[in-house]
PDB file of N, CA, C and O in Angstrom:
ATOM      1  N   UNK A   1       1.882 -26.383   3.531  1.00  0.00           N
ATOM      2  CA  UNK A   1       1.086 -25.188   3.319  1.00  0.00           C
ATOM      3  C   UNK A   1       0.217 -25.434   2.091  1.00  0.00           C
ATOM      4  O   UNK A   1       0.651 -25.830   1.009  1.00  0.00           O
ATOM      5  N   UNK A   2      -1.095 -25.150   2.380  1.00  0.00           N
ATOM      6  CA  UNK A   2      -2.207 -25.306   1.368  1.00  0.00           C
ATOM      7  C   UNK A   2      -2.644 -24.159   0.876  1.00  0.00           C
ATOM      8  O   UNK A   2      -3.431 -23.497   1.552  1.00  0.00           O
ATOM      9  N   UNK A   3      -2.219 -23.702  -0.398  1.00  0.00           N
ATOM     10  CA  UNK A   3      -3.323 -22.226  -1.083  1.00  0.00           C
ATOM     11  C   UNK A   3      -4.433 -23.034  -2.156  1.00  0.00           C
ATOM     12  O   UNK A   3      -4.163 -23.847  -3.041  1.00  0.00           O
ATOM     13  N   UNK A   4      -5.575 -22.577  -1.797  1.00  0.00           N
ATOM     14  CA  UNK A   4      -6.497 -22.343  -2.978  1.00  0.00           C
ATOM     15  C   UNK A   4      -6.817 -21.662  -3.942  1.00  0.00           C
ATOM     16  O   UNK A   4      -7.709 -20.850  -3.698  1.00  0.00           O
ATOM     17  N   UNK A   5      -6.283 -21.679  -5.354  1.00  0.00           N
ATOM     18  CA  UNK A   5      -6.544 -21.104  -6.330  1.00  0.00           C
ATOM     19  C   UNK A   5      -8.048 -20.920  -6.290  1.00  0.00           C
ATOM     20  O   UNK A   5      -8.465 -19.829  -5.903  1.00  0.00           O
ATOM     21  N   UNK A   6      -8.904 -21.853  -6.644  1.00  0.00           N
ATOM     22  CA  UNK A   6     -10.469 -21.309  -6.595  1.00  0.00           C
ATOM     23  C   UNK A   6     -11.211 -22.077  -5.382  1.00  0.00           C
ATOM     24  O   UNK A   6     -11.294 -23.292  -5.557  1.00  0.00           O
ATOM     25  N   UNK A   7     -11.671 -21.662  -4.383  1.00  0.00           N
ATOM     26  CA  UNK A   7     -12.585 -22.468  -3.439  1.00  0.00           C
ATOM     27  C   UNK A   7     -13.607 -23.214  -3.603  1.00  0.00           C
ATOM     28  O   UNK A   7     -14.093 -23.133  -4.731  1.00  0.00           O
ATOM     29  N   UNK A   8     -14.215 -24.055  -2.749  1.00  0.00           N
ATOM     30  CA  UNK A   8     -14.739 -25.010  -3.042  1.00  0.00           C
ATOM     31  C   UNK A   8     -15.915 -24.554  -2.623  1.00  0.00           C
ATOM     32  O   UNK A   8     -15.852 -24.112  -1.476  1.00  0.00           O
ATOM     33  N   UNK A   9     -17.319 -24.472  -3.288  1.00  0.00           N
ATOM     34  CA  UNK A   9     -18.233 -23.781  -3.134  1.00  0.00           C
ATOM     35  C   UNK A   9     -19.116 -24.753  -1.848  1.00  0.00           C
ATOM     36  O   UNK A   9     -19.696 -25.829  -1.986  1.00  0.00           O
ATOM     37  N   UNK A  10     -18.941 -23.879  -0.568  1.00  0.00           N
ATOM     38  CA  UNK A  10     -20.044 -25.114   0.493  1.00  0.00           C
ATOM     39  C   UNK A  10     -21.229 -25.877  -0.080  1.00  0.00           C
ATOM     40  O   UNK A  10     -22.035 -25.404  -0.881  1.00  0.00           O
ATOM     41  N   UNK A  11     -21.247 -27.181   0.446  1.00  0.00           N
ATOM     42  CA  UNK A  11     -22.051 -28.314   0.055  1.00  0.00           C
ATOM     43  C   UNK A  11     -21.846 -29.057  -1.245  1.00  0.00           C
ATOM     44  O   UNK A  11     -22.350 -30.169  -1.402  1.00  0.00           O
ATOM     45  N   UNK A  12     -21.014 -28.387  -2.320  1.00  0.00           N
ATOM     46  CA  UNK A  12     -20.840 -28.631  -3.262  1.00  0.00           C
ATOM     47  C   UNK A  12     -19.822 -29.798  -3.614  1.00  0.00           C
ATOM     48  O   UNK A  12     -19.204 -30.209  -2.632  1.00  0.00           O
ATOM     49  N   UNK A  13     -19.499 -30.472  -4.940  1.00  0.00           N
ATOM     50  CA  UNK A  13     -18.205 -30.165  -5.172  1.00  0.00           C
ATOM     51  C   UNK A  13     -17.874 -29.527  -6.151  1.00  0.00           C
ATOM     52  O   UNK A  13     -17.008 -30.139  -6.776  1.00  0.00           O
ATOM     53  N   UNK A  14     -18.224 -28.289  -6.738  1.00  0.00           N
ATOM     54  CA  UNK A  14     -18.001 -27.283  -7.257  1.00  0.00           C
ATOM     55  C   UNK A  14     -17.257 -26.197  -7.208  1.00  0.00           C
ATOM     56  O   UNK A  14     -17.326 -25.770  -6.056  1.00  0.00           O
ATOM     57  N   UNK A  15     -16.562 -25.509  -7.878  1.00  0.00           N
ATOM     58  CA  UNK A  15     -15.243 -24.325  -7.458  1.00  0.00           C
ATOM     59  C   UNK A  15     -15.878 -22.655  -7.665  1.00  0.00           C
ATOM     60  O   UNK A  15     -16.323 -21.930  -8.555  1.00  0.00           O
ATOM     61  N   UNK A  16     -15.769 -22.646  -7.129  1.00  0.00           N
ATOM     62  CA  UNK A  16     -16.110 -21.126  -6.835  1.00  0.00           C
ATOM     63  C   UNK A  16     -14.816 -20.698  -7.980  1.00  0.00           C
ATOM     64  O   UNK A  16     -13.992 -21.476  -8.461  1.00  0.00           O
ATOM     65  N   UNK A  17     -14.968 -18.918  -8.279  1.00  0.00           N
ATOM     66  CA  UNK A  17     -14.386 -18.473  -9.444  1.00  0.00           C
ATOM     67  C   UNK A  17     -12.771 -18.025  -8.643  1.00  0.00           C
ATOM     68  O   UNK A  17     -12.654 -17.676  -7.468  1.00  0.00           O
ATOM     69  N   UNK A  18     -11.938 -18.124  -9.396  1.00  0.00           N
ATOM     70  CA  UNK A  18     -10.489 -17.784  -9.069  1.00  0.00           C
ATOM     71  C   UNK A  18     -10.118 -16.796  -8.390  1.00  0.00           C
ATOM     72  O   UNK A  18     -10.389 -15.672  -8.814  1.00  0.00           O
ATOM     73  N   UNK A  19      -9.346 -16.967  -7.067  1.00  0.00           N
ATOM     74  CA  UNK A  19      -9.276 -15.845  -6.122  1.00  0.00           C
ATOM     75  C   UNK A  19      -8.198 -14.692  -6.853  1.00  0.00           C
ATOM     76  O   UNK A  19      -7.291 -15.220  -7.495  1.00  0.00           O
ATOM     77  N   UNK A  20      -8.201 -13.699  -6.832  1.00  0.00           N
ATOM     78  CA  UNK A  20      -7.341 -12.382  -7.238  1.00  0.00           C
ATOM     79  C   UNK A  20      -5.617 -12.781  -6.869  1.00  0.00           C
ATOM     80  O   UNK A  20      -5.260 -13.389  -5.860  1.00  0.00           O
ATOM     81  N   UNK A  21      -4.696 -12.266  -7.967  1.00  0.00           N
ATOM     82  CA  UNK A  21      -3.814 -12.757  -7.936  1.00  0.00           C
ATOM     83  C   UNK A  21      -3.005 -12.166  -6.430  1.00  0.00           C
ATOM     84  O   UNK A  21      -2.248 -12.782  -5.679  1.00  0.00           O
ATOM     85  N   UNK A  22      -3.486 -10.793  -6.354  1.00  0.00           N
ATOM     86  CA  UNK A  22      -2.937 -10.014  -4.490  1.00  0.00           C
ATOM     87  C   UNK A  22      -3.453 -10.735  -3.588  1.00  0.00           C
ATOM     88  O   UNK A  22      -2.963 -10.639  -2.463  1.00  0.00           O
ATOM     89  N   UNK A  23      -4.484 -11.584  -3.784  1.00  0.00           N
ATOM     90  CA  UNK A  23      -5.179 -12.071  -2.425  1.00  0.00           C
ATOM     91  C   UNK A  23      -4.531 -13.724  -1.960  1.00  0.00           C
ATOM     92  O   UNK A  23      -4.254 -14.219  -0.867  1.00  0.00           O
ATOM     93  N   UNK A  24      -4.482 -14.110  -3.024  1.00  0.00           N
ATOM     94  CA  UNK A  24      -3.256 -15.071  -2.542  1.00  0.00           C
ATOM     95  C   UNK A  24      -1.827 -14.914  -2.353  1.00  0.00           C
ATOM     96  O   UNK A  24      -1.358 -15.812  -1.654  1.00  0.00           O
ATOM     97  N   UNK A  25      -0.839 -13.900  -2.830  1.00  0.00           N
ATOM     98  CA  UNK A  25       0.074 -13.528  -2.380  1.00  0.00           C
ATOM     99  C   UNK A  25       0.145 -13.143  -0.853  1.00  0.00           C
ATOM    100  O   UNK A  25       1.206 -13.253  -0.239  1.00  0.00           O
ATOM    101  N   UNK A  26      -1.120 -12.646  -0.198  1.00  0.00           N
ATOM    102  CA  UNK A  26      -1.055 -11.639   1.339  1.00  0.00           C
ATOM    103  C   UNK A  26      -1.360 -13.279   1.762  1.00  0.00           C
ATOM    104  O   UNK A  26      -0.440 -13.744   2.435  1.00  0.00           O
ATOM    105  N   UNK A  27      -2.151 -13.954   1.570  1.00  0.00           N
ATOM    106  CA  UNK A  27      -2.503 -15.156   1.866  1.00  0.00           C
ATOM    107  C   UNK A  27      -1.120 -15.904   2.230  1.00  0.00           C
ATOM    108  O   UNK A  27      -1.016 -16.471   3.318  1.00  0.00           O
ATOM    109  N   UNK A  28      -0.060 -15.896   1.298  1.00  0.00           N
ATOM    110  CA  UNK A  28       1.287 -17.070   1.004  1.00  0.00           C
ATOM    111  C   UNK A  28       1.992 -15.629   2.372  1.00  0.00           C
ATOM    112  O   UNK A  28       1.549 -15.649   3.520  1.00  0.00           O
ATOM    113  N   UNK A  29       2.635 -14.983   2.109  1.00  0.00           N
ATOM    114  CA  UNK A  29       3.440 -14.130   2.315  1.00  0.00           C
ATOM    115  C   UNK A  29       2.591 -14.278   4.153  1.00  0.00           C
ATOM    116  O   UNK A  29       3.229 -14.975   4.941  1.00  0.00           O
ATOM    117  N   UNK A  30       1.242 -13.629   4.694  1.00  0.00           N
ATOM    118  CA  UNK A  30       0.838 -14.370   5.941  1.00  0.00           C
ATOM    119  C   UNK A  30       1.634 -15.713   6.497  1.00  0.00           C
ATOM    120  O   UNK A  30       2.463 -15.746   7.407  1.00  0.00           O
ATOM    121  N   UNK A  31       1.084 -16.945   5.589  1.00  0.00           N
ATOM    122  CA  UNK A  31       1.618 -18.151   5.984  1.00  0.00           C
ATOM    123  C   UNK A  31       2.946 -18.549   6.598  1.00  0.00           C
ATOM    124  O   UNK A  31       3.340 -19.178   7.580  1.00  0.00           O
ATOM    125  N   UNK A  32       3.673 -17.605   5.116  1.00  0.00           N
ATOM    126  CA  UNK A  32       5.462 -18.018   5.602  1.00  0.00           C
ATOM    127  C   UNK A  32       6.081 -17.235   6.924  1.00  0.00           C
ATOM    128  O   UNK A  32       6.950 -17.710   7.657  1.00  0.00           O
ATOM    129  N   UNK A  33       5.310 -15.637   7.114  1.00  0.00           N
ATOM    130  CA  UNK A  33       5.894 -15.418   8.406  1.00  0.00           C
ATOM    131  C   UNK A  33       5.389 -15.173   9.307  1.00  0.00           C
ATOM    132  O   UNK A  33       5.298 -14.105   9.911  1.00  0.00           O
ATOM    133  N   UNK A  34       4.689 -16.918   9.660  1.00  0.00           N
ATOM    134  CA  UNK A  34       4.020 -16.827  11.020  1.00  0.00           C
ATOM    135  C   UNK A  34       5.527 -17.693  11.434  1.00  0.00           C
ATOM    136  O   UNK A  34       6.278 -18.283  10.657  1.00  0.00           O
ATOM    137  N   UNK A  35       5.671 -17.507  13.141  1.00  0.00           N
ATOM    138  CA  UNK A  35       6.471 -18.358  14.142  1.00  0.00           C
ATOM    139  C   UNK A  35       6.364 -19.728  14.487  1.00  0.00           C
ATOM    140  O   UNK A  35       6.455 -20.008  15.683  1.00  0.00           O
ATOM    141  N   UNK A  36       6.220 -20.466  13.813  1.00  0.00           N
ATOM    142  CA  UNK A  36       5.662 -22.023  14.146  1.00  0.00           C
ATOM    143  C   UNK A  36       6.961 -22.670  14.704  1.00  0.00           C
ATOM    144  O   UNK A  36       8.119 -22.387  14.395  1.00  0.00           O
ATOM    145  N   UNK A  37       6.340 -23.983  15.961  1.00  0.00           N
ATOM    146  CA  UNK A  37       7.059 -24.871  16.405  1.00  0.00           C
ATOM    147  C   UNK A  37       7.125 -25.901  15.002  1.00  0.00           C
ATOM    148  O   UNK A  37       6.012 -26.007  14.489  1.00  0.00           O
ATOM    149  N   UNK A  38       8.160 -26.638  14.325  1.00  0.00           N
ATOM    150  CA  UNK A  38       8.417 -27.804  13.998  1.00  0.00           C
ATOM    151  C   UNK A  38       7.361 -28.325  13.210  1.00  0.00           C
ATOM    152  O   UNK A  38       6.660 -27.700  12.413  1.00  0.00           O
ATOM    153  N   UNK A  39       7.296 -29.910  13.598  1.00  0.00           N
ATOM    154  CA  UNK A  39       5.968 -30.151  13.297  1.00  0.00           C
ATOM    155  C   UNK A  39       4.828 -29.988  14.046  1.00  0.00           C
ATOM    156  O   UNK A  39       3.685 -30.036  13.590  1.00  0.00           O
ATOM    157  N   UNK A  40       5.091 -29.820  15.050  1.00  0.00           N
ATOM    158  CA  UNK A  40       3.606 -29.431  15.781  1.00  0.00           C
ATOM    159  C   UNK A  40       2.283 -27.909  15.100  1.00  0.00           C
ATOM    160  O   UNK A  40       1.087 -27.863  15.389  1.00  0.00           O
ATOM    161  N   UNK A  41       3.000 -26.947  14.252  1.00  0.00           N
ATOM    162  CA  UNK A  41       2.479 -26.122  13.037  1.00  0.00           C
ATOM    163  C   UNK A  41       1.600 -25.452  14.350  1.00  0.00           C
ATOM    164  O   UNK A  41       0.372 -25.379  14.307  1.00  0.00           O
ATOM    165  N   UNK A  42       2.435 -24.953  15.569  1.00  0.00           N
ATOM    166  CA  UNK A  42       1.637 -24.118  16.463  1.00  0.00           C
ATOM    167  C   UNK A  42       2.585 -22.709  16.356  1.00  0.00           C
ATOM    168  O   UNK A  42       3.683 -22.445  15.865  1.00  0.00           O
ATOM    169  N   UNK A  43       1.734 -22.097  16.955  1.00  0.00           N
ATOM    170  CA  UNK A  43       2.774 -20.752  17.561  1.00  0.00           C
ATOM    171  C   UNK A  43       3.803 -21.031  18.268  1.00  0.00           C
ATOM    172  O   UNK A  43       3.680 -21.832  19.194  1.00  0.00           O
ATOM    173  N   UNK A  44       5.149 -20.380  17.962  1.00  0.00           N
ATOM    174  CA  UNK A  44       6.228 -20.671  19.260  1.00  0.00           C
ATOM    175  C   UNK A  44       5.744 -19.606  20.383  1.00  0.00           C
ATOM    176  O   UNK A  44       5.011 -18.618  20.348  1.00  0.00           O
ATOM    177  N   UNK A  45       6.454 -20.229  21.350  1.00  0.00           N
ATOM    178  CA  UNK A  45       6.628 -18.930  22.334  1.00  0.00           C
ATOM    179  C   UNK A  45       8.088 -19.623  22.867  1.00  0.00           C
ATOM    180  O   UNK A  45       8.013 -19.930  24.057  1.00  0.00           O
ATOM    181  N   UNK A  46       8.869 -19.807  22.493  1.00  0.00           N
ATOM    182  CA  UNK A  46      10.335 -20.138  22.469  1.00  0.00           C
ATOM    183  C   UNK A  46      11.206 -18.666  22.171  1.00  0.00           C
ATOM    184  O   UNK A  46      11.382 -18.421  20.977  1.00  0.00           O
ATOM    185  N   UNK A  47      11.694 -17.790  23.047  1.00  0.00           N
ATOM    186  CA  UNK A  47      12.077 -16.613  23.492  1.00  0.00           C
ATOM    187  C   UNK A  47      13.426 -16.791  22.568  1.00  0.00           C
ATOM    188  O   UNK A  47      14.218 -15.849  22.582  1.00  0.00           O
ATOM    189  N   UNK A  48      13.735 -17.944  21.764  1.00  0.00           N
ATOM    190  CA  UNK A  48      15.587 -17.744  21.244  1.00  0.00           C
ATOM    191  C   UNK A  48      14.215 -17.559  19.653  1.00  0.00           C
ATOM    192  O   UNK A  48      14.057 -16.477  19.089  1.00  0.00           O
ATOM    193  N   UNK A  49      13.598 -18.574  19.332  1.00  0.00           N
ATOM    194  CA  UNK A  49      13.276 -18.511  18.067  1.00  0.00           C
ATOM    195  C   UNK A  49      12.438 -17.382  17.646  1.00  0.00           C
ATOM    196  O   UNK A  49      12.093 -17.119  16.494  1.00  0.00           O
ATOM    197  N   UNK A  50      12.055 -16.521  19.106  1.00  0.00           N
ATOM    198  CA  UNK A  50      11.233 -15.118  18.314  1.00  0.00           C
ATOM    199  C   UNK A  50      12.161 -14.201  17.824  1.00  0.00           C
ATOM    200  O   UNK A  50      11.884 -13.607  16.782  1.00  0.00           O
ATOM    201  N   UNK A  51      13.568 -13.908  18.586  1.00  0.00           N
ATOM    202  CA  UNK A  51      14.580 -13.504  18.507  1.00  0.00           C
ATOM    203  C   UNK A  51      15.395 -13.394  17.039  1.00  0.00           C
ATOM    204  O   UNK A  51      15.950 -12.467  16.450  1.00  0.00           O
ATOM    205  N   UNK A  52      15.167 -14.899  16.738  1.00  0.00           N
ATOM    206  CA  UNK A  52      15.616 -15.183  15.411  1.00  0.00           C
ATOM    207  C   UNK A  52      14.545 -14.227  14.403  1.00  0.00           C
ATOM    208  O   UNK A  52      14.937 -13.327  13.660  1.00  0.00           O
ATOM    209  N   UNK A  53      13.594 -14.512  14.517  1.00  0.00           N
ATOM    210  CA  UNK A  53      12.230 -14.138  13.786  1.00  0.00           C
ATOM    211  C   UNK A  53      11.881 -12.660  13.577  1.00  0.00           C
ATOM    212  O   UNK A  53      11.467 -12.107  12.559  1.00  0.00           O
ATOM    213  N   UNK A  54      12.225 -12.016  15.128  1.00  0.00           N
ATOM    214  CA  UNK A  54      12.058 -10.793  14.765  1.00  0.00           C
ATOM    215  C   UNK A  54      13.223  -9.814  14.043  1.00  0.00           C
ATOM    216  O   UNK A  54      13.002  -8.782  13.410  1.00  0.00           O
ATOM    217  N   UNK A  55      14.590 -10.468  14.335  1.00  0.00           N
ATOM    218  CA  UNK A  55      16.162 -10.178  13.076  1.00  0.00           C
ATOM    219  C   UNK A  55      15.410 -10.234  11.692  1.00  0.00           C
ATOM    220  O   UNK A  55      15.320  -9.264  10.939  1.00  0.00           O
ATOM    221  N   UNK A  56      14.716 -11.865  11.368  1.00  0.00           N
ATOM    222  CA  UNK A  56      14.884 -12.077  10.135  1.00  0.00           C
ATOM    223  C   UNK A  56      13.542 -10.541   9.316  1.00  0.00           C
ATOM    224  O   UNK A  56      13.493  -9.934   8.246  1.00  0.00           O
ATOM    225  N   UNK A  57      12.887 -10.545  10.335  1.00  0.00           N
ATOM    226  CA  UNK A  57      11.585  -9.088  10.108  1.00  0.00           C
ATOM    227  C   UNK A  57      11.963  -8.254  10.033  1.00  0.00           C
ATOM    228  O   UNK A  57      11.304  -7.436   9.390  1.00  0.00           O
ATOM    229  N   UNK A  58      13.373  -7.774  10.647  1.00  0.00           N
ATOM    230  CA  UNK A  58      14.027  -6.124  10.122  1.00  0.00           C
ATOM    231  C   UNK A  58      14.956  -6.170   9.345  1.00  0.00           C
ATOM    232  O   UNK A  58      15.700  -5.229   9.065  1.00  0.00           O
ATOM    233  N   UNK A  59      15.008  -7.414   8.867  1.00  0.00           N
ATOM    234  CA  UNK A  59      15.949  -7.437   7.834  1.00  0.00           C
ATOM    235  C   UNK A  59      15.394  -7.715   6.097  1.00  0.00           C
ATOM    236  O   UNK A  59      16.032  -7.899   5.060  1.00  0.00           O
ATOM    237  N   UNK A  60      14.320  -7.661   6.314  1.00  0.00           N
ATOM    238  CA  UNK A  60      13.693  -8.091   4.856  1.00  0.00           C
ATOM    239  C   UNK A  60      13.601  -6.951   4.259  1.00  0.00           C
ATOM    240  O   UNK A  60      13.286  -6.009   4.987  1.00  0.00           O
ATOM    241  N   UNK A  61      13.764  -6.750   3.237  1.00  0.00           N
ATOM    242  CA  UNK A  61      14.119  -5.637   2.169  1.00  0.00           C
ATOM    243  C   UNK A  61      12.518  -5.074   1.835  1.00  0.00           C
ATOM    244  O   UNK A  61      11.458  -5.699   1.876  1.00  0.00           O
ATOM    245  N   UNK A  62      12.714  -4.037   1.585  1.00  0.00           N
ATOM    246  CA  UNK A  62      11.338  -3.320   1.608  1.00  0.00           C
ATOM    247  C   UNK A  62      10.610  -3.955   0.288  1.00  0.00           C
ATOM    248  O   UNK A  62       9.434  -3.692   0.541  1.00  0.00           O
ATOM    249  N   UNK A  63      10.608  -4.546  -0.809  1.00  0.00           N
ATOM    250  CA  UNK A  63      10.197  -4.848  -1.771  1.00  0.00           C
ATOM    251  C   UNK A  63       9.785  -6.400  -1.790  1.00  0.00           C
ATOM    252  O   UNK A  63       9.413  -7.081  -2.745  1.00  0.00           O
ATOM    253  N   UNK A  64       9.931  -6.684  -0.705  1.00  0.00           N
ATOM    254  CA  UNK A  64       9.509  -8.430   0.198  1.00  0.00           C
ATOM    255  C   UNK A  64       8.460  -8.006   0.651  1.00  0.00           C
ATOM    256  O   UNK A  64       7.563  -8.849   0.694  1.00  0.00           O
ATOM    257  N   UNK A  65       8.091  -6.511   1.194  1.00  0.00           N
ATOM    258  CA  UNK A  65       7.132  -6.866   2.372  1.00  0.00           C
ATOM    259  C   UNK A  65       5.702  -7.139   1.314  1.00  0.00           C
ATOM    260  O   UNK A  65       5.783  -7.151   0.086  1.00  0.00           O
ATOM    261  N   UNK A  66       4.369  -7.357   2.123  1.00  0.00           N
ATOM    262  CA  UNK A  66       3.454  -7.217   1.314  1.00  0.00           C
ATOM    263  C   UNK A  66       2.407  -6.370   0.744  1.00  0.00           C
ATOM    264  O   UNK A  66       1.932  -5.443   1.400  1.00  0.00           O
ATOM    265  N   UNK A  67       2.004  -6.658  -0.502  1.00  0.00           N
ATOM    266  CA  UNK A  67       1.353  -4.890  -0.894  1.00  0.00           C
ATOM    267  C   UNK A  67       0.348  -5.683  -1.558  1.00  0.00           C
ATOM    268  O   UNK A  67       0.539  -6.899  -1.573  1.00  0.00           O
ATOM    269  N   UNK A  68      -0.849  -5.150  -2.198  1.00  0.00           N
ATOM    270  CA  UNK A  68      -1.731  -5.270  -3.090  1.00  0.00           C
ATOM    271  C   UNK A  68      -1.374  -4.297  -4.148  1.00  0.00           C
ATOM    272  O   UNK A  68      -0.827  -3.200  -4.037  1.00  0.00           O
ATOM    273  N   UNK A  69      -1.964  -5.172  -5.610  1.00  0.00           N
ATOM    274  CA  UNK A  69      -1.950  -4.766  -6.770  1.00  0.00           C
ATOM    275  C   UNK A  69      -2.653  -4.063  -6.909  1.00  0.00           C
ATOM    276  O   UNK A  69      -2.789  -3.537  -8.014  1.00  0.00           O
TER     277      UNK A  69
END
Protein backbone atom coordinates (compact mmCIF):
# COMPACT_ATOMS: atom_id res chain seq x y z
CA UNK A 1 0.00 0.00 0.00
CA UNK A 2 1.24 3.39 -1.27
CA UNK A 3 0.07 6.88 0.51
CA UNK A 4 1.28 10.15 -0.71
CA UNK A 5 2.12 12.68 1.68
CA UNK A 6 2.51 15.47 -1.06
CA UNK A 7 1.75 14.60 -4.86
CA UNK A 8 3.68 14.82 -7.60
CA UNK A 9 2.77 17.81 -9.60
CA UNK A 10 1.90 16.37 -13.52
CA UNK A 11 4.83 16.71 -15.91
CA UNK A 12 6.92 17.70 -13.22
CA UNK A 13 9.21 16.37 -10.79
CA UNK A 14 7.97 18.64 -8.34
CA UNK A 15 5.58 18.06 -5.12
CA UNK A 16 2.59 19.61 -4.91
CA UNK A 17 1.81 21.04 -1.15
CA UNK A 18 0.96 18.40 1.69
CA UNK A 19 -2.32 16.61 1.57
CA UNK A 20 -4.61 17.35 4.92
CA UNK A 21 -3.97 15.16 7.72
CA UNK A 22 -8.18 13.64 7.37
CA UNK A 23 -7.58 13.13 3.78
CA UNK A 24 -5.06 10.64 4.10
CA UNK A 25 -6.49 8.86 6.98
CA UNK A 26 -10.11 8.23 4.71
CA UNK A 27 -7.46 7.47 2.04
CA UNK A 28 -5.46 4.57 4.55
CA UNK A 29 -8.67 3.50 6.44
CA UNK A 30 -10.44 3.07 2.36
CA UNK A 31 -7.34 0.95 1.47
CA UNK A 32 -7.31 -1.44 4.51
CA UNK A 33 -11.03 -2.33 4.16
CA UNK A 34 -11.28 -3.15 0.75
CA UNK A 35 -11.80 -7.32 0.12
CA UNK A 36 -8.74 -8.27 -1.84
CA UNK A 37 -7.66 -11.75 -3.23
CA UNK A 38 -3.91 -12.47 -1.95
CA UNK A 39 -1.52 -11.32 -4.18
CA UNK A 40 -3.46 -10.85 -7.06
CA UNK A 41 -4.66 -7.09 -5.03
CA UNK A 42 -8.22 -7.70 -6.88
CA UNK A 43 -11.64 -7.76 -5.44
CA UNK A 44 -12.72 -11.13 -3.92
CA UNK A 45 -15.88 -12.51 -4.77
CA UNK A 46 -15.02 -15.66 -2.64
CA UNK A 47 -18.55 -16.02 -0.66
CA UNK A 48 -16.42 -17.60 2.76
CA UNK A 49 -13.98 -14.43 2.66
CA UNK A 50 -16.90 -11.76 2.32
CA UNK A 51 -18.40 -13.54 5.22
CA UNK A 52 -15.31 -13.12 7.15
CA UNK A 53 -15.21 -9.38 6.05
CA UNK A 54 -18.53 -8.46 6.62
CA UNK A 55 -18.17 -10.06 10.79
CA UNK A 56 -14.93 -8.22 10.87
CA UNK A 57 -17.34 -4.68 9.64
CA UNK A 58 -19.86 -5.17 12.50
CA UNK A 59 -17.53 -5.69 14.73
CA UNK A 60 -15.28 -2.64 14.60
CA UNK A 61 -15.83 -0.34 17.40
CA UNK A 62 -17.40 2.88 16.59
CA UNK A 63 -14.22 5.04 17.17
CA UNK A 64 -12.33 2.88 14.18
CA UNK A 65 -14.80 3.89 11.79
CA UNK A 66 -13.85 6.93 9.63
CA UNK A 67 -14.52 10.65 10.28
CA UNK A 68 -12.92 13.93 9.20
CA UNK A 69 -11.29 16.46 11.39
Amino acid sequence: MCVYERPKKRGTTDLGPALAHAYIQLQVGDMLFQVLDGDAMTLSKDPELRKEYEADKTAMPAEAHARTF
